[in-house]
C-alpha positions as CSV (number, residue, x, y, z in Angstrom):
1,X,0.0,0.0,0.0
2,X,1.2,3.2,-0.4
3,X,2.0,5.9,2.2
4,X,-0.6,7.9,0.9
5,X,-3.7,8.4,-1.4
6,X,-2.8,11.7,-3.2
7,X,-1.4,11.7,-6.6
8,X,0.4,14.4,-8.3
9,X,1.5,15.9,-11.7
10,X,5.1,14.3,-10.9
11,X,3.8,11.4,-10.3
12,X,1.5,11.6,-13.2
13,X,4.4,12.2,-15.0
14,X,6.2,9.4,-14.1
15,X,3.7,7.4,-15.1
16,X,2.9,8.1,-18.3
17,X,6.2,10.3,-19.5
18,X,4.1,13.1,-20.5
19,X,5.7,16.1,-19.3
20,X,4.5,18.6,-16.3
21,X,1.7,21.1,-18.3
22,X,0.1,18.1,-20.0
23,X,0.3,16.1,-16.2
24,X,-1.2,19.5,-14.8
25,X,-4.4,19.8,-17.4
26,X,-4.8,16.0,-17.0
27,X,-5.3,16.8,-13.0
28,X,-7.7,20.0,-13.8
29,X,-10.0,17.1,-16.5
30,X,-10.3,15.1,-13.4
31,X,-11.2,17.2,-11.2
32,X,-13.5,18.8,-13.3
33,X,-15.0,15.6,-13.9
34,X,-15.2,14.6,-10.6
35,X,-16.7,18.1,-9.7
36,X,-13.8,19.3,-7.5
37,X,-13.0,22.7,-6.7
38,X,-9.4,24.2,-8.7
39,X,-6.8,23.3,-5.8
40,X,-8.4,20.1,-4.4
41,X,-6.4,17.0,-4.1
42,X,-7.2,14.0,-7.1
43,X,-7.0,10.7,-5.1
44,X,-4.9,7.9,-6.8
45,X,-8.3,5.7,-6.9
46,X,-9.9,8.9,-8.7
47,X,-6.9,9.5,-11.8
48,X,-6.9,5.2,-11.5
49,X,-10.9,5.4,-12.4
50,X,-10.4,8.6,-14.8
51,X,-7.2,6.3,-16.8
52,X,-8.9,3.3,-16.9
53,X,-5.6,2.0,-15.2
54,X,-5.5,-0.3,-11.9
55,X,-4.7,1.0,-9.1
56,X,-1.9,-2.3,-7.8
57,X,-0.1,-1.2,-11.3
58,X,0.3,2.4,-10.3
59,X,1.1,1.9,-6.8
60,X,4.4,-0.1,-8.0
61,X,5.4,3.8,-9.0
62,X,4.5,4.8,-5.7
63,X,6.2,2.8,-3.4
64,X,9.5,3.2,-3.2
């Protein structure tokens, strides 16, 4: 499990290998989509649902 439940646009990045702007508009789609506020945290299980990507394969990226 990892230490926490937040992703990020690094992490994002890291991830997919799409560089920091395109990992920072991804985070504003999902947070529109998920009716956030600008400035709320996206939940790993949220950007996992948004991707269509499970969440044991992104947590490998996580952990370290």
């Amino acid at each position: 499990m990892p230490n926490r439940i937040v992703i990020y646009a690094r992490d994002i990045e890291n991830i997919t290998g799409r560089k920091g702007r395109t990992a920072r508009l991804l985070l504003q789609r999902i947070r529109k989509t998920y009716g956030k506020k600008p400035g709320q945290l996206v939940t790993i299980t949220e950007f996992c649902q948004f991707a269509g990507l499970k969440e044991e394969e992104i947590t490998r990226f996580l952990v370290h």
